[in-house]
N, CA and C of each residue as an Amber inpcrd file, in Angstrom:
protein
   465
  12.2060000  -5.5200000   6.2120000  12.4010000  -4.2060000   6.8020000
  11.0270000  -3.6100000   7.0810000  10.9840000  -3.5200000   8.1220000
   9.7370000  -2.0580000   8.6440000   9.8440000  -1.1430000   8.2700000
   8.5170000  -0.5720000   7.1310000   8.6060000   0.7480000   6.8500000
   7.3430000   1.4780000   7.2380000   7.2620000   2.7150000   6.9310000
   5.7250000   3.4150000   7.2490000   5.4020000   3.8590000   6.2070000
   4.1850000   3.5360000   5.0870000   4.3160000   4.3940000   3.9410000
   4.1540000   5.6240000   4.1200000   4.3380000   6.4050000   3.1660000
   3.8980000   7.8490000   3.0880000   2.9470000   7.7630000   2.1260000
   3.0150000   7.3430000   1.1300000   1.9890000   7.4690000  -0.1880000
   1.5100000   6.0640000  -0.3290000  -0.1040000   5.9010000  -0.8690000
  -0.3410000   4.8850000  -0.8960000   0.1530000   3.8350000  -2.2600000
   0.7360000   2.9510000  -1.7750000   1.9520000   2.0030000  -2.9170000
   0.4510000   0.5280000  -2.8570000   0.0440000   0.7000000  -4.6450000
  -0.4280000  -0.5770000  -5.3150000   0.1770000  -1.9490000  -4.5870000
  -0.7930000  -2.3460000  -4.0650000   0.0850000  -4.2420000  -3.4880000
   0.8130000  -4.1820000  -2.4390000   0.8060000  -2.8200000  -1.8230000
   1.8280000  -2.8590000  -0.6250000   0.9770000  -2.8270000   0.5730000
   0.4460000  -1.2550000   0.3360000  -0.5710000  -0.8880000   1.4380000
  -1.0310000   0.8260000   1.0780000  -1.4590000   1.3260000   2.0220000
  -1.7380000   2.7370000   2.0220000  -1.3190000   3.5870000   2.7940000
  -1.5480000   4.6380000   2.4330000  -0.8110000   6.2270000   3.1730000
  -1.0670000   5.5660000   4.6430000   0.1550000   5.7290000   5.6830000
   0.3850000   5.4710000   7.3510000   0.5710000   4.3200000   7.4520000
   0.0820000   3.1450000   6.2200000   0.0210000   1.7970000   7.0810000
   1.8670000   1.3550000   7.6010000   2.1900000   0.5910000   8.1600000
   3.3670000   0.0680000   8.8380000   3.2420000  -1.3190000   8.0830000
   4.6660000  -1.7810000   7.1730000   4.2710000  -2.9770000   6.8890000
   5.9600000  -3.6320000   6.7070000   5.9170000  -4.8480000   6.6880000
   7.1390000  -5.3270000   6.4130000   7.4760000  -5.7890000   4.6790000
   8.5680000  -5.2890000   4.4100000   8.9720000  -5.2240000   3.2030000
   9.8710000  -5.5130000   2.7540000  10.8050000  -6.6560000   1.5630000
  11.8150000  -7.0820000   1.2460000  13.0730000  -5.7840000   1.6220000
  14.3740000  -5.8430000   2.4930000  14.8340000  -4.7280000   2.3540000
  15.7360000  -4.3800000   0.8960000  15.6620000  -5.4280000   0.1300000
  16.2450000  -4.4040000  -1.3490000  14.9310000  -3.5750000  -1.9240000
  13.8420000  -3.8210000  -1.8000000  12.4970000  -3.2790000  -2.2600000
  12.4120000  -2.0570000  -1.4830000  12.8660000  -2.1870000   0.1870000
  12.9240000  -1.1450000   0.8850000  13.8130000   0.2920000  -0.1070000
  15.2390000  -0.4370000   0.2080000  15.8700000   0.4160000  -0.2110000
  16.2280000   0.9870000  -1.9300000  15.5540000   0.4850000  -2.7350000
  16.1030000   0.4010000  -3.9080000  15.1120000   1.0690000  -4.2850000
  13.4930000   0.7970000  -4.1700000  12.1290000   1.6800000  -4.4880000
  11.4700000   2.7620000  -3.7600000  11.3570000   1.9710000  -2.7710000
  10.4100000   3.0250000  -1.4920000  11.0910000   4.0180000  -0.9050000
  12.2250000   4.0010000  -0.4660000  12.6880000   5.1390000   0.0470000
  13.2330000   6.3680000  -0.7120000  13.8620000   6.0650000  -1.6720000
  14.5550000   6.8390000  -2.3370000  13.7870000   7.9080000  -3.4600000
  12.4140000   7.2160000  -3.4050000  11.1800000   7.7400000  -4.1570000
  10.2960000   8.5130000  -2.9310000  10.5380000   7.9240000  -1.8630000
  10.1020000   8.9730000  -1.0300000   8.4510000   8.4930000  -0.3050000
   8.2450000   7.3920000  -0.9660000   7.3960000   6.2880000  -0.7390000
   6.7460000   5.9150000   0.4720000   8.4960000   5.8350000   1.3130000
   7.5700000   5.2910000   2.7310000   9.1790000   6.0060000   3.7180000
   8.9540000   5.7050000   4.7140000  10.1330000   6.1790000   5.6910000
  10.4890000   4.4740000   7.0750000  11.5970000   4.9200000   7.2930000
  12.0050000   3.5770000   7.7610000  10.8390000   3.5260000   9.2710000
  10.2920000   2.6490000   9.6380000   9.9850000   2.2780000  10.5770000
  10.8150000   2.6770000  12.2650000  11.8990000   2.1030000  12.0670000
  12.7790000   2.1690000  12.9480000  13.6380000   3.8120000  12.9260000
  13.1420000   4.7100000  12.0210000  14.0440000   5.6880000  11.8920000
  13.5670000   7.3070000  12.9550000  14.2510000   6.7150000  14.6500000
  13.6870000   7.5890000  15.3430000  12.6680000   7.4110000  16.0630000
  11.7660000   8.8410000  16.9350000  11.0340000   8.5320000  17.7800000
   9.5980000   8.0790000  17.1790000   8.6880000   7.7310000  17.4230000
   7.2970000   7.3980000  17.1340000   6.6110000   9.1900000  16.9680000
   7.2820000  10.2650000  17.7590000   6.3570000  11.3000000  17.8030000
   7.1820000  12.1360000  16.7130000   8.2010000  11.8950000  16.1070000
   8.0970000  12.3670000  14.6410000   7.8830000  11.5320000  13.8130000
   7.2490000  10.6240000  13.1680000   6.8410000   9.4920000  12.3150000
   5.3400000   9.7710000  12.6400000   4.6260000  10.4310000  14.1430000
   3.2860000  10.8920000  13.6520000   3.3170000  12.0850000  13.2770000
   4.1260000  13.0460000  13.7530000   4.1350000  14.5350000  12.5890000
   4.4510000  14.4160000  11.4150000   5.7090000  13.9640000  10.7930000
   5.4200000  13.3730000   9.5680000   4.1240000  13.1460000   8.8490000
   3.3550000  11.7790000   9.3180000   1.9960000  11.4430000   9.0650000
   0.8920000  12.5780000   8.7640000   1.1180000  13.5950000  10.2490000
   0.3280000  14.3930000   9.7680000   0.3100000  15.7020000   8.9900000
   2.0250000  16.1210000   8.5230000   1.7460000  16.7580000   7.3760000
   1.6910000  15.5490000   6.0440000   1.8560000  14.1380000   6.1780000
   1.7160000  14.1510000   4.5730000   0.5870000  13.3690000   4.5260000
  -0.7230000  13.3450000   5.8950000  -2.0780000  13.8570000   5.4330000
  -2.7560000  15.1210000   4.9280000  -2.3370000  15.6450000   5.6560000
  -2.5320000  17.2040000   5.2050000  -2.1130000  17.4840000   3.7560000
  -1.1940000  17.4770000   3.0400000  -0.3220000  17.4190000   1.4660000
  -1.2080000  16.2370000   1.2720000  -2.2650000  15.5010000   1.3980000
  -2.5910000  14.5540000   0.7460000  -4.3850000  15.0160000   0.4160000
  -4.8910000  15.5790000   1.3000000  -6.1260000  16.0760000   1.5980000
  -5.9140000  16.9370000   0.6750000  -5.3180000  18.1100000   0.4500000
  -4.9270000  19.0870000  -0.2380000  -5.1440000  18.5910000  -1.5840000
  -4.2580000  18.2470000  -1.9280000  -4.1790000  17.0890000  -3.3810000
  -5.6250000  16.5640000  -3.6470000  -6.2670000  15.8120000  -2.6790000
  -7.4350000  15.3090000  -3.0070000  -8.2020000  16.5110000  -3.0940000
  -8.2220000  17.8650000  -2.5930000  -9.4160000  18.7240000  -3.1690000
  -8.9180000  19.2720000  -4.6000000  -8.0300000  19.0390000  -4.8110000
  -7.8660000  20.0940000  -5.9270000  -7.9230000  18.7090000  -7.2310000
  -8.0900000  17.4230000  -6.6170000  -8.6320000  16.7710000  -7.7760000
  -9.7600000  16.6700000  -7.8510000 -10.6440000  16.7740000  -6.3140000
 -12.1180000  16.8230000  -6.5680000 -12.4080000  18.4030000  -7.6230000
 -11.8070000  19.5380000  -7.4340000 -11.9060000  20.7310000  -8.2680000
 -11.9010000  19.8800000  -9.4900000 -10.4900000  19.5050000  -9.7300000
 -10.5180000  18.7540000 -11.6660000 -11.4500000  18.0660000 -11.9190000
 -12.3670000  17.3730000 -11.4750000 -13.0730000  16.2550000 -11.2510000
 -14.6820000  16.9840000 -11.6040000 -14.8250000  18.3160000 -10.9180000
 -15.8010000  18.7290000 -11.3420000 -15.9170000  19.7280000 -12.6640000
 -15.0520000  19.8130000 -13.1230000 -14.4900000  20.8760000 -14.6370000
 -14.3070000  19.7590000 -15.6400000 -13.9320000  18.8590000 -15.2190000
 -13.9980000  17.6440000 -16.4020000 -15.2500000  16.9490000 -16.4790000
 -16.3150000  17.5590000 -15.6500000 -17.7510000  16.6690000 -15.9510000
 -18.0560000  16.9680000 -17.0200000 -18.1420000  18.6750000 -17.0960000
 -18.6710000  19.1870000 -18.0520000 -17.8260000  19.4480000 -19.4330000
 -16.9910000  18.2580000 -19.9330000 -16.0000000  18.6280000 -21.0970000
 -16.9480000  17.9130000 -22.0330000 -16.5470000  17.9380000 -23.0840000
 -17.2570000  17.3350000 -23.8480000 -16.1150000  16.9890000 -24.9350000
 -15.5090000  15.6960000 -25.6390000 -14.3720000  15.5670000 -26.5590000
 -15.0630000  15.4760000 -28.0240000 -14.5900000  15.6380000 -28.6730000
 -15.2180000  15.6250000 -30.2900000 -13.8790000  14.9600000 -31.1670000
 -13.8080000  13.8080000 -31.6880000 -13.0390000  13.2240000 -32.5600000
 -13.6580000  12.9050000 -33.6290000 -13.2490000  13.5550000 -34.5130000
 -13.6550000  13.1580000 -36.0320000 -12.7290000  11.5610000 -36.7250000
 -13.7360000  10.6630000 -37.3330000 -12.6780000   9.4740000 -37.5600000
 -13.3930000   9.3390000 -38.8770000 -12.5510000   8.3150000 -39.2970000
 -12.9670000   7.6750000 -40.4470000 -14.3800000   6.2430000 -40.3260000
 -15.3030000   6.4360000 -41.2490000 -16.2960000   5.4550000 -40.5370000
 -16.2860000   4.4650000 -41.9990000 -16.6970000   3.0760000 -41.8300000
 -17.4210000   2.9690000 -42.9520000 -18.6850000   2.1770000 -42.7530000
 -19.2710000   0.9420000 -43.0360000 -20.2810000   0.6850000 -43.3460000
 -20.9460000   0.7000000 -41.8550000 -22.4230000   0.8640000 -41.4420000
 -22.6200000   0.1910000 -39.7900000 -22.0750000   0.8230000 -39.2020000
 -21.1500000   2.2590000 -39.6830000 -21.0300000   3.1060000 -38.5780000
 -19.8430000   2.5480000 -37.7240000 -19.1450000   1.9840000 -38.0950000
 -17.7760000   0.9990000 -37.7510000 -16.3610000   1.7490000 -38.2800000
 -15.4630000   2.0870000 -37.3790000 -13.9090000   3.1220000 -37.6440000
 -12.9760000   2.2220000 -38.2820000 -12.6430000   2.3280000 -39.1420000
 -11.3280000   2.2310000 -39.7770000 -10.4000000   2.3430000 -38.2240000
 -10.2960000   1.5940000 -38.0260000  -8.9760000   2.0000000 -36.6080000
 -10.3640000   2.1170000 -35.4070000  -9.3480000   2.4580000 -34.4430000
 -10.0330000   2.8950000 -33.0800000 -10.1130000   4.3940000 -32.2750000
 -10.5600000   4.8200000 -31.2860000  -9.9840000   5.4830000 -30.6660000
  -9.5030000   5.1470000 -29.6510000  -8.1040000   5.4180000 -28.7680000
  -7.6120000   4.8570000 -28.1260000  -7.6650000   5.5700000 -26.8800000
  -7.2710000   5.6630000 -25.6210000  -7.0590000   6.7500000 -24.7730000
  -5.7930000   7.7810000 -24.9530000  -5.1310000   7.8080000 -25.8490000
  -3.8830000   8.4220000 -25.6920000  -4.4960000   9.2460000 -26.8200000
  -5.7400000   9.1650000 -27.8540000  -6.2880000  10.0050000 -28.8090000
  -7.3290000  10.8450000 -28.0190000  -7.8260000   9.9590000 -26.8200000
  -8.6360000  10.7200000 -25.8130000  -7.6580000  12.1490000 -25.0810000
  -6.6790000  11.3660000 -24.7390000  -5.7040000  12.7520000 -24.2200000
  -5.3760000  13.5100000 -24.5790000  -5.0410000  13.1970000 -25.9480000
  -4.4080000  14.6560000 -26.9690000  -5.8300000  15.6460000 -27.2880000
  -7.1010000  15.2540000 -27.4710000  -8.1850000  16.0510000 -27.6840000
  -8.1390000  16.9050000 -26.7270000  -8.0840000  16.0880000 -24.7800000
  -8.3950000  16.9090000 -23.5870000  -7.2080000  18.2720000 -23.5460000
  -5.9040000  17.7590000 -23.7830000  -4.6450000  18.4840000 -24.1930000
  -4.9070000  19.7870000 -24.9420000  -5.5470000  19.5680000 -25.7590000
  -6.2210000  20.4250000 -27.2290000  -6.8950000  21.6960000 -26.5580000
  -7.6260000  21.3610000 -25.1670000  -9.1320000  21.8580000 -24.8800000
  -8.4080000  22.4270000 -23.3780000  -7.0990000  22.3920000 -22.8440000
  -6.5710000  22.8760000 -22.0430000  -6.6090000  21.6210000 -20.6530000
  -7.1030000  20.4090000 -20.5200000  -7.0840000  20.0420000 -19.7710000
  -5.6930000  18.7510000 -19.6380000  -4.8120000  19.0190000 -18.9810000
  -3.3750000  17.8790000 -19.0200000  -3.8520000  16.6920000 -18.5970000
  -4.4090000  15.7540000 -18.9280000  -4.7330000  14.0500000 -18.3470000
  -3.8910000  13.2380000 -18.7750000  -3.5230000  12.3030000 -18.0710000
  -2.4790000  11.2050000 -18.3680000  -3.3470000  10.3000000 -18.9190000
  -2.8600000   9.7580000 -20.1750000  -3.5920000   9.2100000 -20.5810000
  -3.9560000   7.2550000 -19.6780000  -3.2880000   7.6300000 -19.0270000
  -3.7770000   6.3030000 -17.8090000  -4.5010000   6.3970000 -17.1080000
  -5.0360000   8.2780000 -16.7450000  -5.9470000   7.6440000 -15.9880000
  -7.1660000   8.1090000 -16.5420000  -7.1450000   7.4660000 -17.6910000
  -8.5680000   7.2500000 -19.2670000  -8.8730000   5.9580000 -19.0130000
 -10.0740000   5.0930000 -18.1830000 -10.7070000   4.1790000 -18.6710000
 -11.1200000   3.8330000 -19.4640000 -10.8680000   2.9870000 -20.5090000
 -11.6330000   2.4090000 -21.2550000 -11.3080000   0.8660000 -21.2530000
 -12.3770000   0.4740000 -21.2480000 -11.9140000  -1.0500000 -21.1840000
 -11.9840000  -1.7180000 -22.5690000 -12.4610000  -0.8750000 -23.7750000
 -11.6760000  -1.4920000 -24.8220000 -11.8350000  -0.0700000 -25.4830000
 -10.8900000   0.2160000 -26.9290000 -11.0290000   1.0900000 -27.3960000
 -12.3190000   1.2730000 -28.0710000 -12.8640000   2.3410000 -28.8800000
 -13.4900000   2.5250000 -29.0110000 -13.7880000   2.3100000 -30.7140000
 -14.8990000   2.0600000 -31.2000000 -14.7920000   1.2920000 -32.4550000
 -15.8480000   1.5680000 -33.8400000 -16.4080000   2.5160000 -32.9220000
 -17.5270000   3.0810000 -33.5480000 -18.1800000   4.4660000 -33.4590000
 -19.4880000   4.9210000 -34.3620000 -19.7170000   6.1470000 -34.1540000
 -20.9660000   6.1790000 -32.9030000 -20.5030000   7.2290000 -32.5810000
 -21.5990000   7.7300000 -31.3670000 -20.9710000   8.6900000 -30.0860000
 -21.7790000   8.1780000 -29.1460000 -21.4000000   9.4190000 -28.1710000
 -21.4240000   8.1520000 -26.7750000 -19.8720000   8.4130000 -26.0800000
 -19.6380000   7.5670000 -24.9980000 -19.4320000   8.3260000 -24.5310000
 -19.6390000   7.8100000 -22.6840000 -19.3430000   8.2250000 -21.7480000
 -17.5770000   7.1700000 -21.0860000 -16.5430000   8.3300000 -20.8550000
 -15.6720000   7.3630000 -20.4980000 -15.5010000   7.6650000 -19.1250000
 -14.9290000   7.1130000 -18.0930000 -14.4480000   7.9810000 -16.5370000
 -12.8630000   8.1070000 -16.9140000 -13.1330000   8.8730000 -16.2510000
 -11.1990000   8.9570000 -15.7660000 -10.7850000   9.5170000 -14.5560000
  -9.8440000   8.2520000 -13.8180000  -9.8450000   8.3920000 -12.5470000
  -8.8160000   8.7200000 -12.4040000  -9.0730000  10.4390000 -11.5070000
  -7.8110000  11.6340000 -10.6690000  -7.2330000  10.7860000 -10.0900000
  -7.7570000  10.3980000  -9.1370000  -6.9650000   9.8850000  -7.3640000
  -8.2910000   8.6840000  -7.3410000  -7.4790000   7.9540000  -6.1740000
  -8.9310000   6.6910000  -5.5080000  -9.5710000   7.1330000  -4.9700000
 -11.0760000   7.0590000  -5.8190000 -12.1180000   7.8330000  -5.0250000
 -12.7060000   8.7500000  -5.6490000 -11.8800000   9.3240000  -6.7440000
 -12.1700000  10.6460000  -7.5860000 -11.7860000  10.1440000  -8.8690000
 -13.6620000  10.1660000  -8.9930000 -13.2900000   9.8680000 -10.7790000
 -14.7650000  10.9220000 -11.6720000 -14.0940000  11.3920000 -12.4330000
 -14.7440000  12.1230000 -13.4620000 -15.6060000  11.6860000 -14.9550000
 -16.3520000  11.6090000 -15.2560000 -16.9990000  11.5950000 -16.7150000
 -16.9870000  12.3860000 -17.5230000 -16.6280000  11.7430000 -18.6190000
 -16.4350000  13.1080000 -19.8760000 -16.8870000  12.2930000 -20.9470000
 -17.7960000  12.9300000 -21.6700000 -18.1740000  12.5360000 -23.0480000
 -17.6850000  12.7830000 -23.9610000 -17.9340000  11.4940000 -24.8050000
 -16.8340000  11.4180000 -26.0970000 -17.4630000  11.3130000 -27.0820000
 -17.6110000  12.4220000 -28.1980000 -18.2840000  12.4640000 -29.3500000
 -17.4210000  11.7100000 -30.6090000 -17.5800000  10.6150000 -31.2790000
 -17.3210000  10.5220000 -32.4800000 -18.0320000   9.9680000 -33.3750000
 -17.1700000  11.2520000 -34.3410000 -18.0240000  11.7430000 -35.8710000
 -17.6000000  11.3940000 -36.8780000 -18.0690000  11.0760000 -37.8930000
 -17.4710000  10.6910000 -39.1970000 -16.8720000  11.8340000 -39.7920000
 -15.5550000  11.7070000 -40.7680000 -14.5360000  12.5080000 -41.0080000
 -15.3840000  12.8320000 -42.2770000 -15.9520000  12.0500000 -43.1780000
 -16.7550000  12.2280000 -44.3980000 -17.0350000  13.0410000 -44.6270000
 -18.2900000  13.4940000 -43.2110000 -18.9860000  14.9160000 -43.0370000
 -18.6350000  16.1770000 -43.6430000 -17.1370000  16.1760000 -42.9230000
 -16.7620000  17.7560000 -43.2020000 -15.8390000  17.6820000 -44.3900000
 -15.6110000  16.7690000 -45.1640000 -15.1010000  16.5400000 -46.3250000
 -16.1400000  17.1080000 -47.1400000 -17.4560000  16.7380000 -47.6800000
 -18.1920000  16.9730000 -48.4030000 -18.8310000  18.5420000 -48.2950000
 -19.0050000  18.9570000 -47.1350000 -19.6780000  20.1670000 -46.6110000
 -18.2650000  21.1110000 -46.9910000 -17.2600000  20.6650000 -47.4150000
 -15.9870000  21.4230000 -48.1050000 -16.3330000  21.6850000 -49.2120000
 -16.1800000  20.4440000 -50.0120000 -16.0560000  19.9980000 -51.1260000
 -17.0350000  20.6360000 -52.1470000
């Protein structure tokens, strides 16, 4: 089946492209999600108005992630963990511990789109990205501290 995407679909193609597509994949994923629109559905000069409001709704979207993009440079995360010898965590930090901190600090991130390509395993201060949209990706530093610290400075 000929479809036109609307949104850009992983492995398929991108926003406008025209591509041919299994039609149960057509109909069972892409359309009903709103994905792509039938190829054949109508004239060519509404399938480019279409196009060009859901460039427009797409541009839009992309500034207001470039906005997030520049408010998340300047975050800074602070996780207190457990350390022991060499400065080495009992456990990790994961991205979904990255999210609940940003959560904490007012910022909503999915924790998917937290790069890390492995968790994190030790003390110090990383830089992780996390990518809004393709194209827009942000840095945020990640402080972790030993939990010890503020045990004793209690105690």
């Amino acid at each position: 089946m000929k479809v036109i995407l609307t949104q850009d679909v992983p492995n398929v193609g991108e926003i406008g492209a025209e591509v041919n597509v299994a039609n149960g994949f057509a109909r069972n994923y892409l359309l009903p999600r709103k994905l792509a629109v039938r190829g054949d559905s109508g004239s060519a000069k509404q399938i480019e108005h279409e196009m060009r409001i859901i460039r427009r709704r797409e541009e839009k979207q992309r500034a207001a992630y470039a906005e997030i993009a520049k408010t998340l440079e300047s975050v800074t995360v602070e996780v207190k963990a457990r350390a022991g010898e060499e400065d080495k965590l009992f456990g990790s930090i994961t991205t979904s511990v990255i999210a609940e901190k940003l959560a904490e600090q007012g910022h909503t991130i999915d924790r998917k789109a937290i790069r890390l390509e492995e968790p994190i395993r030790s003390l110090g201060i990383f830089t992780v990205p996390v990518r809004l949209a393709s194209g827009i990706e942000a840095n945020i530093k990640v402080w972790v501290n030993p939990l010890e610290e503020e045990e004793k400075a209690t105690a």
